[in-house]
DSSP file (Angstrom, degrees, kcal/mol; ACC not computed):
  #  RESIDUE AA STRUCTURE BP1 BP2  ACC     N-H-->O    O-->H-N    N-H-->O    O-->H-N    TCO  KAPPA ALPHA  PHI   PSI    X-CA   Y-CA   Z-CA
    1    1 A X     >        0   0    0      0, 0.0     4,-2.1     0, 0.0     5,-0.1   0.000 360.0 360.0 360.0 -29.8   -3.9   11.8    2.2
    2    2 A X  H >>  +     0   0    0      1,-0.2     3,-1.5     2,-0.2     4,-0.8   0.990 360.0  51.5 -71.4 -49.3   -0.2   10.6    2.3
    3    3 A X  H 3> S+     0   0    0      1,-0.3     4,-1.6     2,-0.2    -1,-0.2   0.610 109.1  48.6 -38.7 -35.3   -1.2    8.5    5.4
    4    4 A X  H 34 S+     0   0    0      2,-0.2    -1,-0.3     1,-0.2     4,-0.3   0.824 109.6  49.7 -82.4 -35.5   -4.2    6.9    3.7
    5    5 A X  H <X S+     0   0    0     -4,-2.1     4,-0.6    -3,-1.5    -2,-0.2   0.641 110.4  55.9 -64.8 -21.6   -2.3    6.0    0.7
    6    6 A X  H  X S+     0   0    0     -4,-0.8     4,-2.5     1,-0.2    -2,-0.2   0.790 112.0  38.6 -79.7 -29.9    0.4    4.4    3.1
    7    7 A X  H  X S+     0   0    0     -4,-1.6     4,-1.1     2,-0.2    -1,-0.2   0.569 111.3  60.4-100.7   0.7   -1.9    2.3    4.9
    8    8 A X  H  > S+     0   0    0     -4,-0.3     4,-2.1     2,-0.2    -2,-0.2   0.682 108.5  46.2 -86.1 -47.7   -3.8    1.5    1.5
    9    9 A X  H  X S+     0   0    0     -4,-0.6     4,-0.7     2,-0.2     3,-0.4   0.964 112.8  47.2 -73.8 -59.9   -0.5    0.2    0.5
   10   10 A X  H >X S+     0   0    0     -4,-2.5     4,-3.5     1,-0.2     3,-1.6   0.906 111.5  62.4 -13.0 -53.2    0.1   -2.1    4.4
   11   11 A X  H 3X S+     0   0    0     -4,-1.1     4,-2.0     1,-0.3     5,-0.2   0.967 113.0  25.6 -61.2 -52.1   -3.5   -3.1    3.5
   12   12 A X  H 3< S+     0   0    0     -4,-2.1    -1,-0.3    -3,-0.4    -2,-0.2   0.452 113.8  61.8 -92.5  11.5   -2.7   -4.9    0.2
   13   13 A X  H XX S+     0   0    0     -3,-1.6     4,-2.4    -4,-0.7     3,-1.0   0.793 110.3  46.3-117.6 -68.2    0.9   -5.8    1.0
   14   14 A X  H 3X S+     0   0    0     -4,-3.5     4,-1.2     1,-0.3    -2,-0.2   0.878 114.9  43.1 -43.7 -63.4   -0.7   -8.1    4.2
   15   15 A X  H 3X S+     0   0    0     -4,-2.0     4,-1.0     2,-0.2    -1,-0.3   0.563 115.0  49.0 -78.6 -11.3   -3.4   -9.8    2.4
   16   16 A X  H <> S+     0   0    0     -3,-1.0     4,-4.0    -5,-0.2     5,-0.4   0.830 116.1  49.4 -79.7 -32.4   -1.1  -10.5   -0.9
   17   17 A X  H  X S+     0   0    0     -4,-2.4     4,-4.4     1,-0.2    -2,-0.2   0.930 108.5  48.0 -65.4 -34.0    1.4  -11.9    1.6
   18   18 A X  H  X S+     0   0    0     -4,-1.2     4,-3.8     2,-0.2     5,-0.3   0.852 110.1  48.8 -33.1 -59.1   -0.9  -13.7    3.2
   19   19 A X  H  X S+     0   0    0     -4,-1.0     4,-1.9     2,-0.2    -2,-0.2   0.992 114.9  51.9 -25.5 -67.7   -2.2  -15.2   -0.2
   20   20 A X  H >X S+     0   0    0     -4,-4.0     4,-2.3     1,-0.2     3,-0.7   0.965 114.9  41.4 -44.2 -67.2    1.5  -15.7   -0.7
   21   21 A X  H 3X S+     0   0    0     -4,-4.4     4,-1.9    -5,-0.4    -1,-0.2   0.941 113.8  44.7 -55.1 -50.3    1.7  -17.4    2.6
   22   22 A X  H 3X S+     0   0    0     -4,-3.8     4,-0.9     1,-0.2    -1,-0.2   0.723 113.5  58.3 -81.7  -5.0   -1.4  -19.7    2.7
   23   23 A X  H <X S+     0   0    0     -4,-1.9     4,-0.6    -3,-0.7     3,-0.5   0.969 107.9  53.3 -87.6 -50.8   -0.2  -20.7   -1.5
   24   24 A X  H  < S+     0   0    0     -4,-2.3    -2,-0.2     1,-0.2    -3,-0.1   0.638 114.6  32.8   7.2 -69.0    3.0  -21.8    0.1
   25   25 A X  H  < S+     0   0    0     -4,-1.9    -1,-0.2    -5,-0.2    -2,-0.2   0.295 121.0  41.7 -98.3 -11.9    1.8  -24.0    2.5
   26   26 A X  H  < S+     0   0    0     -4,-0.9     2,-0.4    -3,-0.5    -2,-0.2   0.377 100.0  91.1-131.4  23.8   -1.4  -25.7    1.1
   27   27 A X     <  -     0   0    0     -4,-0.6    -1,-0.1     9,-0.0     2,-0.1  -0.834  59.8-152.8-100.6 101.8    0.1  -26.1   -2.4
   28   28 A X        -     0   0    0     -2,-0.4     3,-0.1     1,-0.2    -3,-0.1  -0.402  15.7-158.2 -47.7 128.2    1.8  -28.8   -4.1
   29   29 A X  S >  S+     0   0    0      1,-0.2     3,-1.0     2,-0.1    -1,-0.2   0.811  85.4  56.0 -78.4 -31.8    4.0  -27.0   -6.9
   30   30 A X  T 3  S+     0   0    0      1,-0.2    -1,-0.2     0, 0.0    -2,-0.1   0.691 117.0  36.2 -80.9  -7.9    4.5  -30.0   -9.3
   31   31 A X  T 3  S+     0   0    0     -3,-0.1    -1,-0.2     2,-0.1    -2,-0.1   0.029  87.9 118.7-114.4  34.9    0.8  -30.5   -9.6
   32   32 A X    <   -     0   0    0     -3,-1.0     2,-0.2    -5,-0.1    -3,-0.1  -0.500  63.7-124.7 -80.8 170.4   -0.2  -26.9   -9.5
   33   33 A X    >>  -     0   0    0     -2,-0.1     3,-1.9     1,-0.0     4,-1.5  -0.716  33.5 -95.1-112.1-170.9   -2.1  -25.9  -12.8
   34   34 A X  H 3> S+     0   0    0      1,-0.4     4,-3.1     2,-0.2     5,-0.1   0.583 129.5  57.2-109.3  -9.5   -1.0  -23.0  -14.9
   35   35 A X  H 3> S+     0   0    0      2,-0.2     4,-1.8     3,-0.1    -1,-0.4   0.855 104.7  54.8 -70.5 -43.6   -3.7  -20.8  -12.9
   36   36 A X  H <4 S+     0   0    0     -3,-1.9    -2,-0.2     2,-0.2     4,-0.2   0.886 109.5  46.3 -31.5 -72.8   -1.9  -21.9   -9.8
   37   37 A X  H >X S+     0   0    0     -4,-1.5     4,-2.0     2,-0.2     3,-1.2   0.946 110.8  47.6 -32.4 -68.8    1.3  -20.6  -11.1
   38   38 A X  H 3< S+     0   0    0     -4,-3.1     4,-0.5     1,-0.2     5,-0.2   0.971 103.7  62.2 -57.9 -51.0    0.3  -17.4  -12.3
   39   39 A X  T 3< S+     0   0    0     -4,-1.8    -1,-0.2     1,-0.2     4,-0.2   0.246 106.9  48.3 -43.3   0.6   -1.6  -16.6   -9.1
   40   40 A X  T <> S+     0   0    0     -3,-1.2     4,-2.0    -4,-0.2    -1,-0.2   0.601 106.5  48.8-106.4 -62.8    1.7  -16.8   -7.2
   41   41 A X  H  X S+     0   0    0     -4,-2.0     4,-0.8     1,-0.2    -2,-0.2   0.398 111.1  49.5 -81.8  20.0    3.7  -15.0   -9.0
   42   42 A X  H  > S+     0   0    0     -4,-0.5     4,-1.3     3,-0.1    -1,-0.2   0.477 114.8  51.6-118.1 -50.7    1.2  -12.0   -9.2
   43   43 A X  H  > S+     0   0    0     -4,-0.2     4,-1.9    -5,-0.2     5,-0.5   0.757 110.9  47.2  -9.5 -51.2    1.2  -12.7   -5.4
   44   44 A X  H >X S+     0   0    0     -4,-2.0     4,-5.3     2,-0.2     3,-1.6   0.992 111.5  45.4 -52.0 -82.9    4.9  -12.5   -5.5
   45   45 A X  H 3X S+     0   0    0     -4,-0.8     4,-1.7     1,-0.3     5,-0.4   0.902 117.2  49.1 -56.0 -74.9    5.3   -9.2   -7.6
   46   46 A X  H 3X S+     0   0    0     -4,-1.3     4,-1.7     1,-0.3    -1,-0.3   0.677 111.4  45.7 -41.8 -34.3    2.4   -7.5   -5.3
   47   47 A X  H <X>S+     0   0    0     -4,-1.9     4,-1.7    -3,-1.6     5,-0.9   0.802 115.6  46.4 -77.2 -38.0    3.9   -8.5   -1.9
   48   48 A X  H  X5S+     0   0    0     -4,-5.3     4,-4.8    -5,-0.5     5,-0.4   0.962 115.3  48.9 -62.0 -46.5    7.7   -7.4   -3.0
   49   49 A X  H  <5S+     0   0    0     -4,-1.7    -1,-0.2     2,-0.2    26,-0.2   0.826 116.6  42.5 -71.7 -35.1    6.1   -3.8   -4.5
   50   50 A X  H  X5S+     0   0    0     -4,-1.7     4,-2.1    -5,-0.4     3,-0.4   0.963 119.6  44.9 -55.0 -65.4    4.2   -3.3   -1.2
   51   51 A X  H  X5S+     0   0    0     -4,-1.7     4,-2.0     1,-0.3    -2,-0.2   0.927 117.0  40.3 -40.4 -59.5    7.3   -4.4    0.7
   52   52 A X  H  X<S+     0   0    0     -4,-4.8     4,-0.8    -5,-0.9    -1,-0.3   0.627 115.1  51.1 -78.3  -1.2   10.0   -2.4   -1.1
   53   53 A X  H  > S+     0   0    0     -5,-0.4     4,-1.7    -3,-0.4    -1,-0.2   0.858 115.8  51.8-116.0 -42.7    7.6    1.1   -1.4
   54   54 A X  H  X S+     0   0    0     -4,-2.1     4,-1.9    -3,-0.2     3,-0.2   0.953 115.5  40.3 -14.9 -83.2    7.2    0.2    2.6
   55   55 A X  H  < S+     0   0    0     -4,-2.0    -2,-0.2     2,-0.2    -1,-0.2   0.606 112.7  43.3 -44.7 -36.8   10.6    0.1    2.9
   56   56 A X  H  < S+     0   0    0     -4,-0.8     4,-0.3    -5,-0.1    -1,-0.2   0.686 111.7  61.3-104.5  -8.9   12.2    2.6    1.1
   57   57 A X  H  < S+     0   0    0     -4,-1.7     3,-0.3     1,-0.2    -2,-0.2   0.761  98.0  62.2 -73.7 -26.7    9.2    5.2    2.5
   58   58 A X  S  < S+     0   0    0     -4,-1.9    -1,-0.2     1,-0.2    -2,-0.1   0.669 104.5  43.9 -50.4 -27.4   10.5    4.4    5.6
   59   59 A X  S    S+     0   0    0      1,-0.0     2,-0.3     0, 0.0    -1,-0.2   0.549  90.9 101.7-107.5 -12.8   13.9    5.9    4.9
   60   60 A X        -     0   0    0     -4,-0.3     3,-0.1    -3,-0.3    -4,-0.0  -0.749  56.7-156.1-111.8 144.6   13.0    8.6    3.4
   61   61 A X  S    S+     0   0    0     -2,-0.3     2,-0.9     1,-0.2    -1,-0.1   0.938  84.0  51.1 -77.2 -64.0   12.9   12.4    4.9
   62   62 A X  S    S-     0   0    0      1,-0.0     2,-0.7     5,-0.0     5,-0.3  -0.347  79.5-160.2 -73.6  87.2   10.4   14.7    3.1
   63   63 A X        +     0   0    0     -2,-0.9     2,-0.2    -3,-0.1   -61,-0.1  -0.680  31.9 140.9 -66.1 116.4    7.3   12.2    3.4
   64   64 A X  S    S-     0   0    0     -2,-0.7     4,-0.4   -62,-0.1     5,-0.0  -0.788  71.3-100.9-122.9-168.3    4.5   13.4    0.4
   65   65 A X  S  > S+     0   0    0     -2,-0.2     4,-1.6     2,-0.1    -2,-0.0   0.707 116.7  57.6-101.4  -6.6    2.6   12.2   -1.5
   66   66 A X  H >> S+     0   0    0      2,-0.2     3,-2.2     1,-0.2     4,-1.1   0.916 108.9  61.4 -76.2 -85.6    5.1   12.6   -5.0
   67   67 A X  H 3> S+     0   0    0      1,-0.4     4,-1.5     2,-0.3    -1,-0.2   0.282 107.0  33.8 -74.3 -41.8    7.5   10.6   -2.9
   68   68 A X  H 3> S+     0   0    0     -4,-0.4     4,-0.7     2,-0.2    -1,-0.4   0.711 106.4  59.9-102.8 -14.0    5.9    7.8   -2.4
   69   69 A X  H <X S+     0   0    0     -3,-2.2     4,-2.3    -4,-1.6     3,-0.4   0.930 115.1  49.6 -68.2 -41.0    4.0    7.4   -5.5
   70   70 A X  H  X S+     0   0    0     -4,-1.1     4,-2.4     2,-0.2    -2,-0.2   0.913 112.7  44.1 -63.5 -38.2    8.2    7.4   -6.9
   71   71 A X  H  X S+     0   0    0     -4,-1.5     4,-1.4     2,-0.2    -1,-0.2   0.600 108.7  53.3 -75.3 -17.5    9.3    5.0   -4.5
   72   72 A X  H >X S+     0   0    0     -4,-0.7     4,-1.5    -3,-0.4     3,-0.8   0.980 111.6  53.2 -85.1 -58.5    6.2    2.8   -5.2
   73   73 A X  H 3X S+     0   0    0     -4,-2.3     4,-1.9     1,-0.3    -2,-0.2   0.889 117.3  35.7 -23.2 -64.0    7.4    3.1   -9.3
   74   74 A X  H 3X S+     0   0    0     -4,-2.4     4,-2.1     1,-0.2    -1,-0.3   0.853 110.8  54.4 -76.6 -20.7   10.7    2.0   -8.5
   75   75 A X  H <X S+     0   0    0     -4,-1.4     4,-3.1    -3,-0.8    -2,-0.3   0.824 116.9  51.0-109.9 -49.6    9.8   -0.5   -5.8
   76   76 A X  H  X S+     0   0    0     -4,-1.5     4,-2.0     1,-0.2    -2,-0.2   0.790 110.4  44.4 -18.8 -69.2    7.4   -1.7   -9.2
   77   77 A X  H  X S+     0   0    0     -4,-1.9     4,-1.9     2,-0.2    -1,-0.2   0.874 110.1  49.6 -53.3 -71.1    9.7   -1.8  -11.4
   78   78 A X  H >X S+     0   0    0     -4,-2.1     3,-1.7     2,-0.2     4,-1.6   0.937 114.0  48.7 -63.3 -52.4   12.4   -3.6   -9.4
   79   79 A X  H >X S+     0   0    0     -4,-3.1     4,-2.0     1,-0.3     3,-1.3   0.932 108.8  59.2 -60.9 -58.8    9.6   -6.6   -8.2
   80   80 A X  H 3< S+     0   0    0     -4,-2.0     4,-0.4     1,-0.3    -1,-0.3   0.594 107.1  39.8 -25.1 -49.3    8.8   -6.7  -11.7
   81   81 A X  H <X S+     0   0    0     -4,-1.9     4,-1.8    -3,-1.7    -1,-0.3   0.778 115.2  52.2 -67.9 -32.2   12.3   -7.7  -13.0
   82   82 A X  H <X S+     0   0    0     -4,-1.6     4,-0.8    -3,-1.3    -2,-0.2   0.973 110.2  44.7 -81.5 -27.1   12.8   -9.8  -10.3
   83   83 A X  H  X S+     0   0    0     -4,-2.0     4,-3.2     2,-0.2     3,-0.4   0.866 116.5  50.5 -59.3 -31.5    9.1  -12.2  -10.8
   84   84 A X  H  >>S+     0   0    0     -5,-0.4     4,-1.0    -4,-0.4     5,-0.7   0.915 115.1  43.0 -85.1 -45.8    9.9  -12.3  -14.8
   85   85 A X  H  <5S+     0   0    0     -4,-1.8    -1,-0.3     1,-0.2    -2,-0.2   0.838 118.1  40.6 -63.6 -18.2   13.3  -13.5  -13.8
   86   86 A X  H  X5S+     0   0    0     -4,-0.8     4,-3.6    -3,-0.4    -2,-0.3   0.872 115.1  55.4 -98.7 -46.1   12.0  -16.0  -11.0
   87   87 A X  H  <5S+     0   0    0     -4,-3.2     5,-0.5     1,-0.3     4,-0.5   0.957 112.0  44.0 -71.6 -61.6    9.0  -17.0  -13.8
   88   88 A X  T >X>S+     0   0    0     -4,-1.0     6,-1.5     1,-0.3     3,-1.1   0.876 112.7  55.1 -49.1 -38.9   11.9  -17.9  -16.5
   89   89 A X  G >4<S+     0   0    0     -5,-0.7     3,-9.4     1,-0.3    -1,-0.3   0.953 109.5  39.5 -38.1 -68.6   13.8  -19.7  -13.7
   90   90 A X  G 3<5S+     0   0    0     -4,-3.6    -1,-0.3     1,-0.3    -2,-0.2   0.392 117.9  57.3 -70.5  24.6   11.0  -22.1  -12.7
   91   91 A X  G <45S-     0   0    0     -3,-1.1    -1,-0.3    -4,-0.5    -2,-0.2   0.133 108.6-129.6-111.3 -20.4   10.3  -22.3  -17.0
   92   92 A X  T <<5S+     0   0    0     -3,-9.4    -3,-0.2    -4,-0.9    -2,-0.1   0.881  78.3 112.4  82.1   0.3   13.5  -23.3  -17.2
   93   93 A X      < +     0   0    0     -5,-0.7    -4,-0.2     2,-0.1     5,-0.1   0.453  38.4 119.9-101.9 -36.8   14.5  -20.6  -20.0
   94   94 A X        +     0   0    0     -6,-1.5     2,-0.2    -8,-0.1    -9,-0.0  -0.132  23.3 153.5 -72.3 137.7   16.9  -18.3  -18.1
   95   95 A X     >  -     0   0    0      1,-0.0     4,-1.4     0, 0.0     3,-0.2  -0.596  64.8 -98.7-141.5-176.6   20.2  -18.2  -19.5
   96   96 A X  H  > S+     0   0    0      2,-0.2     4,-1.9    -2,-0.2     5,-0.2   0.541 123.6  62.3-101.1 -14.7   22.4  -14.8  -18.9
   97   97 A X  H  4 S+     0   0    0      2,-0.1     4,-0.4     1,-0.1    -1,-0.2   0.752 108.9  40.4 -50.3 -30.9   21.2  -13.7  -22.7
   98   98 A X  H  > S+     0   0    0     -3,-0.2     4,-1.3    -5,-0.1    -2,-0.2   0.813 118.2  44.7-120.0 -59.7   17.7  -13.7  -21.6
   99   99 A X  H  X S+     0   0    0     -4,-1.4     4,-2.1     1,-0.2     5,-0.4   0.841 100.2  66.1 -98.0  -4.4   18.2  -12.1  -18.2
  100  100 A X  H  X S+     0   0    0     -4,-1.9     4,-2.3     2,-0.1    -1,-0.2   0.922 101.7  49.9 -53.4 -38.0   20.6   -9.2  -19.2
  101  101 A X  H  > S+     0   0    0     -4,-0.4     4,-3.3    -3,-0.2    -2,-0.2   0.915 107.1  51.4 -72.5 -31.6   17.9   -7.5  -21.3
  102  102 A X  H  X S+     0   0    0     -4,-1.3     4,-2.9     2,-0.2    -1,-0.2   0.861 114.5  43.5 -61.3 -42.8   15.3   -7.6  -18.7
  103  103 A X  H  X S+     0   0    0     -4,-2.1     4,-4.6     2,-0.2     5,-0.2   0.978 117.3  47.8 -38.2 -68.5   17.9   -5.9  -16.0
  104  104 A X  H  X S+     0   0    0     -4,-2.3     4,-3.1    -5,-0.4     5,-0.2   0.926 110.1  54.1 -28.5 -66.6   18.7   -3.6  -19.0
  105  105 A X  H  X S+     0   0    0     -4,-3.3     4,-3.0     2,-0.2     5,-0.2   0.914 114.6  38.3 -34.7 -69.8   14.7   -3.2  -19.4
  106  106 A X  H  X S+     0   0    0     -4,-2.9     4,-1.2     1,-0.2    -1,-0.2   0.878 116.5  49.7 -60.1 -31.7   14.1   -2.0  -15.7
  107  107 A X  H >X S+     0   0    0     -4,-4.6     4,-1.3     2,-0.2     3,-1.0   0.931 113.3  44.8 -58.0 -51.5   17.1    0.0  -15.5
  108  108 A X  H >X S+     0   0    0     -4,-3.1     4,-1.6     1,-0.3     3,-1.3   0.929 116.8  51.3 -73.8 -47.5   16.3    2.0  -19.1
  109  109 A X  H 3< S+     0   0    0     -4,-3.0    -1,-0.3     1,-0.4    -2,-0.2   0.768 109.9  46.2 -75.3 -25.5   12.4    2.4  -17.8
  110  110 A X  H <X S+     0   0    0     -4,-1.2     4,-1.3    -3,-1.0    -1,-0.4   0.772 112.1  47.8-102.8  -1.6   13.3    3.8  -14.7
  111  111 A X  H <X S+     0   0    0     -3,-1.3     4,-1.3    -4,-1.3    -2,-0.3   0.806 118.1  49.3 -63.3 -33.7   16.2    6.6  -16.2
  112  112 A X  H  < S+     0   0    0     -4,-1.6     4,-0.4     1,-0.2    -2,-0.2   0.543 103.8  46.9-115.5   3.5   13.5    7.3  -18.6
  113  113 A X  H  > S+     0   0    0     -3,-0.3     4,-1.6    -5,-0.3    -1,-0.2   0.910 121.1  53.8 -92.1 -51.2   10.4    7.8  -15.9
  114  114 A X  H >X S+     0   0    0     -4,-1.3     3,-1.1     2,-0.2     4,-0.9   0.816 114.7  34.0 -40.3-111.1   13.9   10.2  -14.2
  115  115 A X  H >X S+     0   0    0     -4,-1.3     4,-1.4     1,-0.2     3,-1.3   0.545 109.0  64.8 -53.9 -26.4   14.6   12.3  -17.1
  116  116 A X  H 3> S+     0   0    0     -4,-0.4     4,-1.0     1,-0.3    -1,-0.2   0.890 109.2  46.6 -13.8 -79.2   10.5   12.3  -18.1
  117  117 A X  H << S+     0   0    0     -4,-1.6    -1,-0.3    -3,-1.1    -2,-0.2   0.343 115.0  49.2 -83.0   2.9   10.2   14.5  -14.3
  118  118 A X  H << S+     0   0    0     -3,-1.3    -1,-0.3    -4,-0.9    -2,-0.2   0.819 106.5  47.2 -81.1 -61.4   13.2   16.7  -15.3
  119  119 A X  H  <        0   0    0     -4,-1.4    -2,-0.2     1,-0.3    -3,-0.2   0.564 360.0 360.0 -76.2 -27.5   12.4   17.9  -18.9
  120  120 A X     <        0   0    0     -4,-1.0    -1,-0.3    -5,-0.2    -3,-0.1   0.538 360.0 360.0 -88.5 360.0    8.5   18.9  -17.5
């Protein structure tokens, strides 16, 4: 099962990078419309959560399947701050008011997903 979930994750981590890739190279960005936009950074956040849950399963000893659904969480999580921080860039909004609470945000959600799987 873990195996099937691993290559389930490969599967969709290649074809959003690809997305990613072929959006890259046959888009203009100042004349994209706002459909353009989104579809990229929903690109984005899928290729990094694939990538990092990839990555940090790699590194890790007791391979399950609880292991990688946690590393796929945090791997979530992290891409998640980083697209909302990249969307407020290219908006033109991000100031260090604006991206301390969103740090804050992933950090609190993922102590709270941690002590959640103590207390049960």
């Amino acid at each position: 099962m873990t195996r099937k979930v691993l290559f389930f994750i490969f599967s969709v981590t290649l074809l959003s990078f690809g997305g990613l890739f072929v959006q890259i190279n046959n888009s203009n960005p100042y004349t994209l419309d706002a459909l353009g936009h989104w579809m990229f950074f929903i690109n984005l956040t899928i290729f990094l959560t694939g990538f990092l849950t990839l990555i940090s399963v790699r590194f890790l000893a007791p391979l399950n399947l609880k292991t990688v659904f946690d590393s796929c969480r945090k791997a979530a999580i992290f891409s998640l701050v980083v697209v909302i921080l990249l969307y407020f860039n290219t908006q033109k909004i991000l100031t260090l008011y604006s991206a301390i609470p969103i740090i804050l945000s992933g950090f609190l959600l993922e102590l709270f997903f941690r002590a959640r799987k103590r207390n049960v």
